[in-house]
Backbone as JSON Lines, residues from 0, in Angstrom:
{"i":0,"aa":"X","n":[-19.66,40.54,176.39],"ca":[-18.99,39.36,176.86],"c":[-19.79,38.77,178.01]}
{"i":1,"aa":"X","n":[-20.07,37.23,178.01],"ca":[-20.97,37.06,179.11],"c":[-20.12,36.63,180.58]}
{"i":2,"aa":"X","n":[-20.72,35.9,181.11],"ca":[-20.07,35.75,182.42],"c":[-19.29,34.73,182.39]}
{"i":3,"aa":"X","n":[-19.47,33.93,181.76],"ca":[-18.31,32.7,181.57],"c":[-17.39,32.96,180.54]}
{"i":4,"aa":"X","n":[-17.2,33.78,180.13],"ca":[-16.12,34.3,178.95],"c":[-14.96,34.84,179.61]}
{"i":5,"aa":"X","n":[-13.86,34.93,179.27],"ca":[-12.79,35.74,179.7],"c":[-12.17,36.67,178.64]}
{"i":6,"aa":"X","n":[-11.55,37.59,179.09],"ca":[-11.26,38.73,178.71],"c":[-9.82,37.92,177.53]}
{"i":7,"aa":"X","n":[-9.99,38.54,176.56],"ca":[-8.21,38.25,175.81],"c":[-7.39,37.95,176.38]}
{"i":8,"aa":"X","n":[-6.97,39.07,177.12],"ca":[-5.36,39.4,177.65],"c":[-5.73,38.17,178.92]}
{"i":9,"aa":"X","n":[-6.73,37.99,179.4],"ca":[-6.4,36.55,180.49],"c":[-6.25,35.52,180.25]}
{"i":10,"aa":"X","n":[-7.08,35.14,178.98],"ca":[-6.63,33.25,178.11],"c":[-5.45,33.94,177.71]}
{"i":11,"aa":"X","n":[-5.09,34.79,177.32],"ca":[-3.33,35.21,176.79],"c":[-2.43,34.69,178.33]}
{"i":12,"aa":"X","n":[-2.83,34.92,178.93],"ca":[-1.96,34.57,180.32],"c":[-1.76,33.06,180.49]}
{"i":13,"aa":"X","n":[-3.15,32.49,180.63],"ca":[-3.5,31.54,180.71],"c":[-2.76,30.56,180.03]}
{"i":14,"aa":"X","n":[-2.42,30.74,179.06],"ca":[-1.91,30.21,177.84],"c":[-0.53,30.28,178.08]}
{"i":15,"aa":"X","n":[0.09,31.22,178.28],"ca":[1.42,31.89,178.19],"c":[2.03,30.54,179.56]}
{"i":16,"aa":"X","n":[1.06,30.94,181.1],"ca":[1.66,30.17,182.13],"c":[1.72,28.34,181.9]}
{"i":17,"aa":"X","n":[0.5,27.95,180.92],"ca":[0.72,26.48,180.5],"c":[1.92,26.37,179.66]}
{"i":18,"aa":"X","n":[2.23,27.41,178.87],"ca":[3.5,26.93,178.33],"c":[4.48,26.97,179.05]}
{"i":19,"aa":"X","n":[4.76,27.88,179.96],"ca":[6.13,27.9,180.41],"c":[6.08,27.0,181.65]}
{"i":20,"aa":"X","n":[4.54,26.67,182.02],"ca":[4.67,25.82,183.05],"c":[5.35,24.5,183.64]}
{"i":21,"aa":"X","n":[5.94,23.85,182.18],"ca":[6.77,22.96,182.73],"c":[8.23,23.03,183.37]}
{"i":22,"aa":"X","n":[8.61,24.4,183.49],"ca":[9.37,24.7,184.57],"c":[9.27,24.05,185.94]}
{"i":23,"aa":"X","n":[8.52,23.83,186.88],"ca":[8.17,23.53,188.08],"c":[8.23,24.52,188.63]}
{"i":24,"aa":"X","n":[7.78,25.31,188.34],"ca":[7.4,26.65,189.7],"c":[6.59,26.65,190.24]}
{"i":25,"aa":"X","n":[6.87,27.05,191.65],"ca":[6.13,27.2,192.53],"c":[5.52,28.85,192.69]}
{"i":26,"aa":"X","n":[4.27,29.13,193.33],"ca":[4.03,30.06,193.6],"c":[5.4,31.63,195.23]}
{"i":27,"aa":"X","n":[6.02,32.0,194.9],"ca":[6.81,32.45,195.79],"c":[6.42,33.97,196.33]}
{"i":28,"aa":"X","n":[5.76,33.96,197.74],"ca":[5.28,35.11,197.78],"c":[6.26,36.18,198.52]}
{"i":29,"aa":"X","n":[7.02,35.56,198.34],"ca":[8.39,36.53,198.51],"c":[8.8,37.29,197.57]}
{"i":30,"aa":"X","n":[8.69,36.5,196.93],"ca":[8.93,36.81,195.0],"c":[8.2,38.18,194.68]}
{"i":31,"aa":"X","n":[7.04,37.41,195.01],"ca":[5.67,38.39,194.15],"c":[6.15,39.54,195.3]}
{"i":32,"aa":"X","n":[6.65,40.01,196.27],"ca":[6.24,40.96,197.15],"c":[7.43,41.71,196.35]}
{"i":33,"aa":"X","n":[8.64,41.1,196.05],"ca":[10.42,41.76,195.85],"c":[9.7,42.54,194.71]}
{"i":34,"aa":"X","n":[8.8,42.01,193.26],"ca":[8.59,42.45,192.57],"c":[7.56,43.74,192.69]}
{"i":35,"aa":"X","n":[6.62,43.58,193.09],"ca":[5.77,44.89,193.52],"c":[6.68,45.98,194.0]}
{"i":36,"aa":"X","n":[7.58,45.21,195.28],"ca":[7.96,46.8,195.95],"c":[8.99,47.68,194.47]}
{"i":37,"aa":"X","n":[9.43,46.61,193.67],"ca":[11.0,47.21,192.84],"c":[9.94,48.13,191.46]}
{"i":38,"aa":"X","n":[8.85,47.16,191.13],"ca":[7.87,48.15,190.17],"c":[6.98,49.36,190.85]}
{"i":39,"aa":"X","n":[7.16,49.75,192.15],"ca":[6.77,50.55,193.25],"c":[7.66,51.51,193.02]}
{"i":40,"aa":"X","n":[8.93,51.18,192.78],"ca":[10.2,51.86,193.45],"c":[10.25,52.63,191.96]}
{"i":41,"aa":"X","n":[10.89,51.43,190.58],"ca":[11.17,52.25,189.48],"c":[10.19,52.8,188.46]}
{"i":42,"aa":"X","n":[9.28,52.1,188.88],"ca":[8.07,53.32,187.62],"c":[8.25,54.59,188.2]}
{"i":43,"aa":"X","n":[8.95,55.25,187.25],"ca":[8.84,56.67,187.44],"c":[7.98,57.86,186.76]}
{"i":44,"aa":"X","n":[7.51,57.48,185.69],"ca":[6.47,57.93,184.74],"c":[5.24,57.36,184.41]}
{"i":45,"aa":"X","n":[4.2,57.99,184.56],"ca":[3.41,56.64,183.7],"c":[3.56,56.49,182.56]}
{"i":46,"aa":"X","n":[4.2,56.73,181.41],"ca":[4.52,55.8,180.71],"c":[5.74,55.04,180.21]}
{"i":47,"aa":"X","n":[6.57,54.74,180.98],"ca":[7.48,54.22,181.18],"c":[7.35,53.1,181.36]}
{"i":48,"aa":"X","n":[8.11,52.02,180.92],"ca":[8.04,50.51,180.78],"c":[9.13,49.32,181.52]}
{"i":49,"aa":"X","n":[8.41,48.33,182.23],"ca":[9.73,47.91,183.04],"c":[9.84,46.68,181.75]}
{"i":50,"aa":"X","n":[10.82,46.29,181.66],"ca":[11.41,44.72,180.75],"c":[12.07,44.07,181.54]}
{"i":51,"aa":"X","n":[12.7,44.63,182.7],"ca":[13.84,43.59,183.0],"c":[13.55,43.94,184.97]}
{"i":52,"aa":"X","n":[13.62,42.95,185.26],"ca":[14.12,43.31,187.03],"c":[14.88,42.35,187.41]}
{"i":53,"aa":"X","n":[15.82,42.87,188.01],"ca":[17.03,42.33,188.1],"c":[16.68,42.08,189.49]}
{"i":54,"aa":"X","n":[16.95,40.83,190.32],"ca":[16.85,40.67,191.55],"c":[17.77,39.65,191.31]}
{"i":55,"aa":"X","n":[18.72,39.82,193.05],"ca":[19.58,38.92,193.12],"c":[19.53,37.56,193.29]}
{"i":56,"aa":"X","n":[19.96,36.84,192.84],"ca":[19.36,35.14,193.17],"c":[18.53,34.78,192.61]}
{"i":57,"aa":"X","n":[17.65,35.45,191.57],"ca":[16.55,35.09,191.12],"c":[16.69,34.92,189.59]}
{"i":58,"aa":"X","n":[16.42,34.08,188.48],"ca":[16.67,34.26,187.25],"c":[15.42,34.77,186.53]}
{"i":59,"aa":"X","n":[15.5,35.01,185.5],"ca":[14.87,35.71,184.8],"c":[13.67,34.65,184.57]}
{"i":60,"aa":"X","n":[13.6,33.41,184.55],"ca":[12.23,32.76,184.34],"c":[11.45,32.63,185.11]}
{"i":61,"aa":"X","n":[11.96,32.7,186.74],"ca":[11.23,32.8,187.91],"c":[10.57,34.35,188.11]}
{"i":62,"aa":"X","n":[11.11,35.39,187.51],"ca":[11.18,36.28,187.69],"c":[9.97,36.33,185.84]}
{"i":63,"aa":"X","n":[10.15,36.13,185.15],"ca":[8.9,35.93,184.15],"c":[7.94,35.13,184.39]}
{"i":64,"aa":"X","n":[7.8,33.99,185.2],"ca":[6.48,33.22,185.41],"c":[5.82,33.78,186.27]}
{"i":65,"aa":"X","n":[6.55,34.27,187.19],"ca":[5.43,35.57,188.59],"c":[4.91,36.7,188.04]}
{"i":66,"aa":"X","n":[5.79,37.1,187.23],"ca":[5.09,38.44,186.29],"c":[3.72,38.49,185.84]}
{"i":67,"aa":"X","n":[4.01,36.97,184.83],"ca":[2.62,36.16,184.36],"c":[1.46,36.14,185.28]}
{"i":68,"aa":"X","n":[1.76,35.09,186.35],"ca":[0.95,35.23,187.19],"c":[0.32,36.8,187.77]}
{"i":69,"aa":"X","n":[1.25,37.46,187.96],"ca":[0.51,38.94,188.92],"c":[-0.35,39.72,187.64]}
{"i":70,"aa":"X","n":[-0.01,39.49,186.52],"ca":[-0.67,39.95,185.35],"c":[-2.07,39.29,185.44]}
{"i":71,"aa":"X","n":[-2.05,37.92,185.25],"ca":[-3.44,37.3,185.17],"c":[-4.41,37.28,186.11]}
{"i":72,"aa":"X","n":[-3.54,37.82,187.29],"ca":[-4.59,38.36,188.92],"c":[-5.17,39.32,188.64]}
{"i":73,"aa":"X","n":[-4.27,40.46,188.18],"ca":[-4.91,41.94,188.02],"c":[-3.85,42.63,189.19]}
{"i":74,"aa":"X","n":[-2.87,41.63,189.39],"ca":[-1.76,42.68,190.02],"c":[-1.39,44.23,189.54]}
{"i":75,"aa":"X","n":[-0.89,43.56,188.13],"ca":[-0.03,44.43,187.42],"c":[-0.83,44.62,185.84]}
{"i":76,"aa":"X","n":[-0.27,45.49,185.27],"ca":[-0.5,45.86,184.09],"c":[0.34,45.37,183.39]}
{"i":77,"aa":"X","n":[0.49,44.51,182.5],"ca":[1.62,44.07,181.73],"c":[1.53,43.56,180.29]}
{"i":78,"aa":"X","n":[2.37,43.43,179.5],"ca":[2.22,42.88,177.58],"c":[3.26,41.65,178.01]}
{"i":79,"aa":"X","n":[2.75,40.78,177.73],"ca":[3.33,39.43,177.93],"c":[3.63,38.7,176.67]}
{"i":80,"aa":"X","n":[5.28,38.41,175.93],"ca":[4.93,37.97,174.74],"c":[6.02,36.21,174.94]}
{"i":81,"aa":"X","n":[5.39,35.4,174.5],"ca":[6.48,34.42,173.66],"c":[7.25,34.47,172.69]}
{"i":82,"aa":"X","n":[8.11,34.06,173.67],"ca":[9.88,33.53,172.45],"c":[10.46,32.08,172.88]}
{"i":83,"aa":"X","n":[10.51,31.41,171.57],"ca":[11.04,29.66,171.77],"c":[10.13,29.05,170.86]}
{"i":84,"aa":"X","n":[10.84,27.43,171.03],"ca":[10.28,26.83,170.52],"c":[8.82,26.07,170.73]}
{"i":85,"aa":"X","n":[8.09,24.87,170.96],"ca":[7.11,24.21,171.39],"c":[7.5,23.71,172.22]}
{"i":86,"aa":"X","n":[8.52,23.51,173.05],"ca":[8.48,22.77,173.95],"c":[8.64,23.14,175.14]}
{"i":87,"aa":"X","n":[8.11,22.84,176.52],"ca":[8.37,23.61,177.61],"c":[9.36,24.3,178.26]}
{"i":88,"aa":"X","n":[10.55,23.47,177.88],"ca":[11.71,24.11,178.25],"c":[12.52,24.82,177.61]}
{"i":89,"aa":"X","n":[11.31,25.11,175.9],"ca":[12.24,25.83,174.86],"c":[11.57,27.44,174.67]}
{"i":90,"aa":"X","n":[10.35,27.42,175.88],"ca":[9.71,28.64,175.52],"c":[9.99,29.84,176.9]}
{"i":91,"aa":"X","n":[10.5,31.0,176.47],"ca":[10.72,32.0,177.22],"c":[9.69,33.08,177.27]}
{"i":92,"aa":"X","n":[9.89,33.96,178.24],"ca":[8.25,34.72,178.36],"c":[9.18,35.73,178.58]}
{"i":93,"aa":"X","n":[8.76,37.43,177.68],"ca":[9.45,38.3,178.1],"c":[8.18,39.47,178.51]}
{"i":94,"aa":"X","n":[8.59,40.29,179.39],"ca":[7.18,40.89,179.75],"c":[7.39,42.79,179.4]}
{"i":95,"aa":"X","n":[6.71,43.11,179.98],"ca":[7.07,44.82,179.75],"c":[5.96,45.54,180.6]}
{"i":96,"aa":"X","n":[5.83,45.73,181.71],"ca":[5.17,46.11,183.06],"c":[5.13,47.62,183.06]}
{"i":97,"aa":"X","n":[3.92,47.99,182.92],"ca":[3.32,49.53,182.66],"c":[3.21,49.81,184.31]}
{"i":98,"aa":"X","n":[2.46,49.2,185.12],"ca":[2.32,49.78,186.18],"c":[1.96,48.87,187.27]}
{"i":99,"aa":"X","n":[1.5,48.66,188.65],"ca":[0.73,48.36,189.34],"c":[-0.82,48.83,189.04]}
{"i":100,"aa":"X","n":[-1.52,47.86,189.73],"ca":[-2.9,48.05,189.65],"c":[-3.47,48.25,191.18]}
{"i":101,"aa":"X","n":[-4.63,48.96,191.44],"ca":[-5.14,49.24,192.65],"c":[-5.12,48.02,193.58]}
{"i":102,"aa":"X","n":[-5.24,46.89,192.95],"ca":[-5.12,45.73,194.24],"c":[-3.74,45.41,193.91]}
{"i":103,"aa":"X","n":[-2.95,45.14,192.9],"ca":[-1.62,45.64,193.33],"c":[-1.15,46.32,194.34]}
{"i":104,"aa":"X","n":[-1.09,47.54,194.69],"ca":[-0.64,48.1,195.95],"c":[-1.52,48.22,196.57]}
{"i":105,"aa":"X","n":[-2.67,47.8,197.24],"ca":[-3.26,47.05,198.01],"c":[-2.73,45.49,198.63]}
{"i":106,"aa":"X","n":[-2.45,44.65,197.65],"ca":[-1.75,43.74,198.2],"c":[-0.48,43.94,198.66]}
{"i":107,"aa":"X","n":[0.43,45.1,197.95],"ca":[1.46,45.48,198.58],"c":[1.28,46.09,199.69]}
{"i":108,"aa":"X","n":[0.62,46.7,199.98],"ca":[0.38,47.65,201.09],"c":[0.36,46.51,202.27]}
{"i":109,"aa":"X","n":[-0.41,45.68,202.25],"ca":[-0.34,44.2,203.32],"c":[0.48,43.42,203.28]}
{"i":110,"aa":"X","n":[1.59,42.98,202.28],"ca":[2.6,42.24,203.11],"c":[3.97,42.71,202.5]}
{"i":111,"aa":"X","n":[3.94,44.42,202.86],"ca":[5.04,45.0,202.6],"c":[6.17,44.5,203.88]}
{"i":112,"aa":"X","n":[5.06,44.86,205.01],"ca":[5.82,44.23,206.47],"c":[5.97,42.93,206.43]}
{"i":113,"aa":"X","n":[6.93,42.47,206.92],"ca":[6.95,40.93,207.15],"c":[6.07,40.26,207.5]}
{"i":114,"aa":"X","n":[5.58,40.47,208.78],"ca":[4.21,39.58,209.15],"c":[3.21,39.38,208.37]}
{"i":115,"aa":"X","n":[3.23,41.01,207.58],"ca":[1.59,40.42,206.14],"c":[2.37,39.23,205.51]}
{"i":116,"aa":"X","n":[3.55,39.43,205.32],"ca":[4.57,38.44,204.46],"c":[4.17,37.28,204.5]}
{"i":117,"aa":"X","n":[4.34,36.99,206.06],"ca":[4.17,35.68,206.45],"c":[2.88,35.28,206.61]}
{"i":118,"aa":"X","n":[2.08,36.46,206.83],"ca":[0.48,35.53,206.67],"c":[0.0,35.36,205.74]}
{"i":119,"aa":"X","n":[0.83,35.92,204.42],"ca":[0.42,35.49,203.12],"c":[0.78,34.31,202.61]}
{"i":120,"aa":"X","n":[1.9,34.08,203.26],"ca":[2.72,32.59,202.84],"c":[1.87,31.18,203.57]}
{"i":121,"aa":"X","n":[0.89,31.69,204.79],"ca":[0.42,30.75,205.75],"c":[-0.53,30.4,204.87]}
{"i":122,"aa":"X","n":[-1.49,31.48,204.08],"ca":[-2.24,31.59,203.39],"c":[-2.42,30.57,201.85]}
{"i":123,"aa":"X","n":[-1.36,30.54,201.52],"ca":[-0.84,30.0,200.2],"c":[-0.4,28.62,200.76]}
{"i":124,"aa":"X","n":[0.46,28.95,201.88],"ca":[0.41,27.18,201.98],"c":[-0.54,26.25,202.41]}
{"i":125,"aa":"X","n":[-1.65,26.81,203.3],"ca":[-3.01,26.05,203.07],"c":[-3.75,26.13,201.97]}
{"i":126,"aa":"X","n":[-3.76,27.26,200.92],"ca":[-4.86,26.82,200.04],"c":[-4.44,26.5,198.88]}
{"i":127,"aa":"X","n":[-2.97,25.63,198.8],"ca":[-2.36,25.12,197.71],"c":[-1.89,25.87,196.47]}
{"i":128,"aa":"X","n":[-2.34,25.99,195.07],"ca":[-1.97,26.14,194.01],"c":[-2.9,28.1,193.85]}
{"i":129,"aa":"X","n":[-3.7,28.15,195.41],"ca":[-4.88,28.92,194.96],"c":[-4.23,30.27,194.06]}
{"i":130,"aa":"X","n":[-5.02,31.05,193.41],"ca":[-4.46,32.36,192.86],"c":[-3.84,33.29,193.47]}
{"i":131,"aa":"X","n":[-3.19,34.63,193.41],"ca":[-3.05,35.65,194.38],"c":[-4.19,36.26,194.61]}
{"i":132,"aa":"X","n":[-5.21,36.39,193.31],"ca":[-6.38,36.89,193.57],"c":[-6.91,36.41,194.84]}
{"i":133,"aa":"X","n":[-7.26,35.2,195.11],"ca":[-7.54,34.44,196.32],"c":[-6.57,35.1,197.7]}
{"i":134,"aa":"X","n":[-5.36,35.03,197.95],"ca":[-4.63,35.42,198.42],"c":[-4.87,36.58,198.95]}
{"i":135,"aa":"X","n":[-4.99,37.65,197.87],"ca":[-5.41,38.93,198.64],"c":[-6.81,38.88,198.72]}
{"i":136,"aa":"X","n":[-7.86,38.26,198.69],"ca":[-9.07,38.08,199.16],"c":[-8.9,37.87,200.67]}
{"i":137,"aa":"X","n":[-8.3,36.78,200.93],"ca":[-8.38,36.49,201.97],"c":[-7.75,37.37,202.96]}
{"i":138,"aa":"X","n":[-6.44,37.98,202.81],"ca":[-5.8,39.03,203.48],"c":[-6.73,40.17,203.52]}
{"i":139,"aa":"X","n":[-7.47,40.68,202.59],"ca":[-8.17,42.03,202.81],"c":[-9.42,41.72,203.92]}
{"i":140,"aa":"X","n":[-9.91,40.37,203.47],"ca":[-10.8,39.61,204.63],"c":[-10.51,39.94,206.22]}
{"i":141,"aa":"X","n":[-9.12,39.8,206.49],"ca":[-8.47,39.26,207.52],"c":[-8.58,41.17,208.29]}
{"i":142,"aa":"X","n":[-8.17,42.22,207.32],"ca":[-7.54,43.23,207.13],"c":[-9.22,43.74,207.94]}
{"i":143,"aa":"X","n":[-10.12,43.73,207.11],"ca":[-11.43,43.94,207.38],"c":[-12.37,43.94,208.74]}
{"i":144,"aa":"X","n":[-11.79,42.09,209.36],"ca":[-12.21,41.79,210.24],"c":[-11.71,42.37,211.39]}
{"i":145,"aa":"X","n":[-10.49,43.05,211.62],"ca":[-9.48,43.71,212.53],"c":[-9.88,45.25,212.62]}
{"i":146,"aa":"X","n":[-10.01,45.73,211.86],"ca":[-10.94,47.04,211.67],"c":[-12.03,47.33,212.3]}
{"i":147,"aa":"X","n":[-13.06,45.91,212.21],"ca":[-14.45,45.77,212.33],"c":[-14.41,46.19,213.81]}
{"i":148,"aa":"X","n":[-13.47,44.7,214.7],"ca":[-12.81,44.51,215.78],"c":[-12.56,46.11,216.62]}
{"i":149,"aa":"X","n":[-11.75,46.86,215.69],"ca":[-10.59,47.92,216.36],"c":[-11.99,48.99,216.45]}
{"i":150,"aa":"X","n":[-13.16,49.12,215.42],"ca":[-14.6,49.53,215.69],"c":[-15.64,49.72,216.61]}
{"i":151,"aa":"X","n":[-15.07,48.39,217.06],"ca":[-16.31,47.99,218.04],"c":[-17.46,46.96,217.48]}
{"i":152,"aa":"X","n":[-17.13,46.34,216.23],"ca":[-18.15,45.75,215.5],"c":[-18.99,46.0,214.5]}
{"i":153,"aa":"X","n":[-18.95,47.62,214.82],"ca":[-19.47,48.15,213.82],"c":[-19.75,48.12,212.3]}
């Protein structure tokens, strides 16, 4: 595969988030954090499968388009399938979440506390639509430079 190619399972994402995209969702990194810590919490096996997370206030499409997204970062491990018709508001995304991935709880690990919380959200609201991939780039950046700092420069 060369360098401008993408992997299956990411035009599968890719694909999956243009369809359901006419929802209007926004990126919610509150969201993405509720979900990490609860697939943190209930994977209890590795092979055990999440389908459903129930969070309060949240419906199940907001709660399937972030999935999408943390899938197509390399958050999470996940099988992402369509159900509906052609039209944006007729297509549902159901998922089935094997695990976190190493920058998965890496990114969890940084804005498990509130303040990563919030400097992830500072993060996202200056660089617009950017990815989480981006997101935790920049946080591990941040994470890095404080280290360097707490070093001596080193």
């Amino acid at each position: 595969m060369g360098l401008a190619e993408s992997p299956p399972a990411l035009d599968h994402s890719r694909q999956l988030l243009e369809e359901i995209s006419g929802a209007e969702m926004k990126l919610d990194m509150g969201l993405v954090r509720d979900i990490l810590l609860w697939v943190e919490t209930e994977q209890v096996t590795a092979i055990a499968s999440i389908t459903n997370i129930p969070l309060e206030g949240r419906s199940h499409e907001e709660i399937a388009y972030h999935v999408a997204i943390m899938e197509r970062d390399n958050l999470i491990e996940a099988g992402l399938n369509r159900v509906g018709g052609n039209s944006p508001g007729s297509v549902h995304l159901l998922y089935n979440i094997s695990s976190l991935t190493m920058q998965g709880h890496g990114l969890l690990d940084m804005i498990r506390e509130k303040s990563g919380l919030q400097r992830a959200r500072e993060i996202a609201g200056k660089a617009g639509s950017a990815s989480l991939a981006a997101i935790y780039k920049a946080l591990e950046g941040e994470a890095i430079e404080r280290i360097m700092a707490f070093l001596g420069g080193k």
